[in-house]
Phi, psi and omega in degrees: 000135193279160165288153160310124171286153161273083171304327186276329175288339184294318166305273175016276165301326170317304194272346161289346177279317214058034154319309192241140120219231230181111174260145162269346152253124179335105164262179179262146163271158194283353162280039200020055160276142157272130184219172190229033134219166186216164183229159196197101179258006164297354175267346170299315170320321172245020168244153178288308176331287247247348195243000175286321189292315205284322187286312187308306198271000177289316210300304186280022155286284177295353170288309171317293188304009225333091184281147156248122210221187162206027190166145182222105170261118142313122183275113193307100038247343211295343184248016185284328177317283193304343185300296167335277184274015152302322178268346160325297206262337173278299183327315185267021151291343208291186186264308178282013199317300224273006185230355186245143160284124193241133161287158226214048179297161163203155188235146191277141188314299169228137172327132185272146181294312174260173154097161182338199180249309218287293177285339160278341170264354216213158135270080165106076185323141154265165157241160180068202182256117174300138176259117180266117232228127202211152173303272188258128174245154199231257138289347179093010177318307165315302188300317214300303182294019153246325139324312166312312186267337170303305177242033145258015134262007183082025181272147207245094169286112191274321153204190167224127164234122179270146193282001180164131184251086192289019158060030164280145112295179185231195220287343181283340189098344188271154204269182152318305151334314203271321200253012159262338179278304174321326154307355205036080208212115205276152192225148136199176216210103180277001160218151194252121211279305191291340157251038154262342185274338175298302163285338159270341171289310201266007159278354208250124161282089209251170175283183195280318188311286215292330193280256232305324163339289197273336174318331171283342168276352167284333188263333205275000000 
């Protein structure tokens, strides 16, 4: 049985990592927002230690939540890793690991042009129903366009969680919440982006321009 997620030690590791920080110039972001912060769990991601620990606070997140699944995929590229080794290790809890056959899925970056749904979209098809697992949700363009393929092969989303929800909208105004619930597809999110960023300014000697920036960006 996984331990109780911990929101706080996880926000923690977050800020200890440097997942979330802070440019003194705007960069684009991939909805092509300008923002003077950013959240990026790929370097956490490439290490084994730090992305062992990351699998550790999903599994016990959704146990808390008690989703129901039967395979855990990562959206395709930034979560396949943890996707992976998350469904490794919730499999081999299981009680039946060495007597029930558990699939071992991913999903491809880009599509193969021909062939079946099950090999053009996947190395290794889910079955049953999914947990789907995403870093950073932003506007949701990634998770949103790997659902779109899930379920033009016939795949069951049971839910979805992103490791941190940067609380954006998109051109439209909706937030990630709102356009998962139009899929009817239940979301969740284990850290609130705005509010760590809430916290990292005021651990920060930041100049007055660059604080009030982002302090405006809080509001937006």
């Amino acid at each position: 049985m996984n331990a109780s997620f911990n929101s706080a030690d996880f926000n923690s590791f977050i800020l200890s990592e440097s997942v979330i920080g802070i440019y003194e110039s705007p960069i684009t972001l991939k909805s092509g927002k300008q923002s003077n912060w950013y959240m990026n769990w790929r370097k956490v991601c490439s290490d084994v230690a730090l992305i062992d620990r990351v699998s550790d606070f999903v599994l016990s997140y959704a146990n808390d939540m008690d989703l129901d699944f039967d395979c855990i995929m990562g959206v395709p590229e930034g979560a396949t890793k943890l996707g992976l080794l998350c469904h490794y290790k919730w499999a081999k809890s299981q009680a039946d690991f060495l007597t029930k056959s558990y699939d071992y899925p991913m999903g491809r970056q880009s599509p193969k042009k021909h062939g079946h749904p099950d090999d053009k979209f996947f190395v290794g098809a889910p079955k049953g129903k999914i947990l789907l697992i995403e870093d950073v949700a932003t506007t949701g363009i990634s998770m949103l366009g790997f659902i779109d393929r899930l379920e033009e092969a016939g795949k069951e989303i049971s839910a979805a969680i992103s490791l941190s929800n940067r609380m954006d909208t998109n051109h439209e105004g909706k937030s990630v919440e709102s356009l998962m619930k139009e899929r009817n597809i239940p979301y969740f999110f284990m850290s609130n982006g705005k509010e760590l960023l809430r916290t990292l300014i005021e651990s920060l000697d930041l100049n007055a321009s660059l604080k009030s920036t982002l302090e405006n960006e809080l509001l937006t």
